[in-house]
C-alpha positions as CSV (number, residue, x, y, z in Angstrom):
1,X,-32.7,-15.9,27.9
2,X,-32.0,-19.3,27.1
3,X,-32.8,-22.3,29.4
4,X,-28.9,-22.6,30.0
5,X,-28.3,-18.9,30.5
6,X,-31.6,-18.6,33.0
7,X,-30.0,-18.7,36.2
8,X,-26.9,-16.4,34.9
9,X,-26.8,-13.2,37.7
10,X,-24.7,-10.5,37.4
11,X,-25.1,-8.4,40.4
12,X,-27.9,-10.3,41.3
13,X,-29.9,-9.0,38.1
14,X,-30.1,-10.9,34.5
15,X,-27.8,-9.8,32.1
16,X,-29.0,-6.7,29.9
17,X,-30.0,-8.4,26.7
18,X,-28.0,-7.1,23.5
19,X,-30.6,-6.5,20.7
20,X,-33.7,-8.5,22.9
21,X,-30.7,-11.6,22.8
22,X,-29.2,-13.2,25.4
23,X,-25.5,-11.9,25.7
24,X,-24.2,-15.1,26.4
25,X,-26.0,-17.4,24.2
26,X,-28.2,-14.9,21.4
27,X,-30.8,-16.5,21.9
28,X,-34.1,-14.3,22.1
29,X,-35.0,-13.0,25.7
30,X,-38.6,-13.1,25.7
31,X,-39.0,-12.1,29.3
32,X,-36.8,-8.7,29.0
33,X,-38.6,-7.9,25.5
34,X,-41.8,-8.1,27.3
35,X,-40.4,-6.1,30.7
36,X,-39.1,-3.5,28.0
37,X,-42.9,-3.2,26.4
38,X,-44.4,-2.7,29.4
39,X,-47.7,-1.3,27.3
40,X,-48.0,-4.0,24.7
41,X,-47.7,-7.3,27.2
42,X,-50.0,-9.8,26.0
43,X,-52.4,-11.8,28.6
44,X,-51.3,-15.8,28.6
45,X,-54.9,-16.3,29.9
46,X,-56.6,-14.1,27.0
47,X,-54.6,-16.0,24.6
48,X,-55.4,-19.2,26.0
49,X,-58.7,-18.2,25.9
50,X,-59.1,-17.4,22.2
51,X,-57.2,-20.9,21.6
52,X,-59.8,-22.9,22.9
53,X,-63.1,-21.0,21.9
54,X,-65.6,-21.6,19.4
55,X,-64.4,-19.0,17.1
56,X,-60.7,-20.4,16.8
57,X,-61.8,-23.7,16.3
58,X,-64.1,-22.8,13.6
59,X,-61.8,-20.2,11.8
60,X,-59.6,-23.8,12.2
61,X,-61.8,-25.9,10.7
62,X,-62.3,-24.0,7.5
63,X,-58.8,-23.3,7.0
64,X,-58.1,-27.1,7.2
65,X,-61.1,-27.3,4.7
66,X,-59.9,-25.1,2.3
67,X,-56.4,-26.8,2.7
68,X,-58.2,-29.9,1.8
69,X,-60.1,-28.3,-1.2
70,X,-56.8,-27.0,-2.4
71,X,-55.5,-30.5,-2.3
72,X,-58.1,-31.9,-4.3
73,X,-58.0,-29.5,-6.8
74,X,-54.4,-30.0,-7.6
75,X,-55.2,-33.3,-7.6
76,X,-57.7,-33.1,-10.9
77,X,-55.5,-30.7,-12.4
78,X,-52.9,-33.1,-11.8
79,X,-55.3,-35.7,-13.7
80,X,-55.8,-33.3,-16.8
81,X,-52.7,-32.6,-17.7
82,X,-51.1,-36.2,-17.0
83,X,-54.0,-36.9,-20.0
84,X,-53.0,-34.1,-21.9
85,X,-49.8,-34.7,-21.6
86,X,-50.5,-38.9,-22.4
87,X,-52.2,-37.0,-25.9
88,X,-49.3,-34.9,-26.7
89,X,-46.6,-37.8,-26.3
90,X,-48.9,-39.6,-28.7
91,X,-48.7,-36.8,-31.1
92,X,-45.5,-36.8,-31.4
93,X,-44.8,-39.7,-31.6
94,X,-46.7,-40.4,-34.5
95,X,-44.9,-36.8,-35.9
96,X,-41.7,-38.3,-35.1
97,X,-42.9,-41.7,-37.3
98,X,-43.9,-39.5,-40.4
99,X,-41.0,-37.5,-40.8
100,X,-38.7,-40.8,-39.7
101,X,-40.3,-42.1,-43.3
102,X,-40.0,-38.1,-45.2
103,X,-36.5,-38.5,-44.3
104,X,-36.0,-42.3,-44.7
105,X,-37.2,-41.1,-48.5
106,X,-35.1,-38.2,-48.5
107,X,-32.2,-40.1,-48.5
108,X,-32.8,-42.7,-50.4
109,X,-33.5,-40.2,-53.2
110,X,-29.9,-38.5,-52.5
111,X,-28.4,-41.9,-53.1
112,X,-30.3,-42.9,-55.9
113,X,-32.0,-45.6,-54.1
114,X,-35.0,-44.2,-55.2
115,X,-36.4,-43.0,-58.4
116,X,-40.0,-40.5,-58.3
């Protein structure tokens, strides 16, 4: 139930949520879903305590490292390719001069510019 919809009795009970939403609002009633799985309720203080221990914080820290590894190595590909790419704009650019000239002579043949 929303923060809005919180104090909303009907017959001194909450409304029944529709689909684990809140009829008035649809927002997701969080208290009802877990009053409905009365089996599967999870602990607040278990949870708490898994956020703060050791083996969070280090499962955390290599996640961030990895995220970071990831970064770097998208970085040097990033590096490559920008080269390659440098390269391969050369190339044709010097491709692009060649047959500029093949075709300047092309022409000049087809007018009779230019005798062979």
């Amino acid at each position: 139930m929303c923060v809005t919809c919180a104090d909303v009795m009907v017959d001194g009970e909450r409304p029944a949520s529709v689909n684990g939403a809140c009829p008035h609002c649809g927002q997701p009633v969080l208290g009802r879903q877990l009053e409905e799985n009365q089996g599967q309720q999870v602990s607040g203080e278990r949870l708490l305590a898994y956020l703060t221990s050791d083996a969070f914080r280090k499962r955390m820290r290599s996640v961030l490292h990895a995220v970071d590894d990831l970064r770097h190595l998208q970085a040097e590909e990033r590096k490559r390719y920008e080269a390659l790419w440098g390269a391969q704009e050369e190339a044709l650019s010097g491709i692009e001069k060649l047959a500029g000239h093949i075709q300047g002579q092309v022409r000049a043949m087809v007018e009779g510019r230019d005798r062979c």
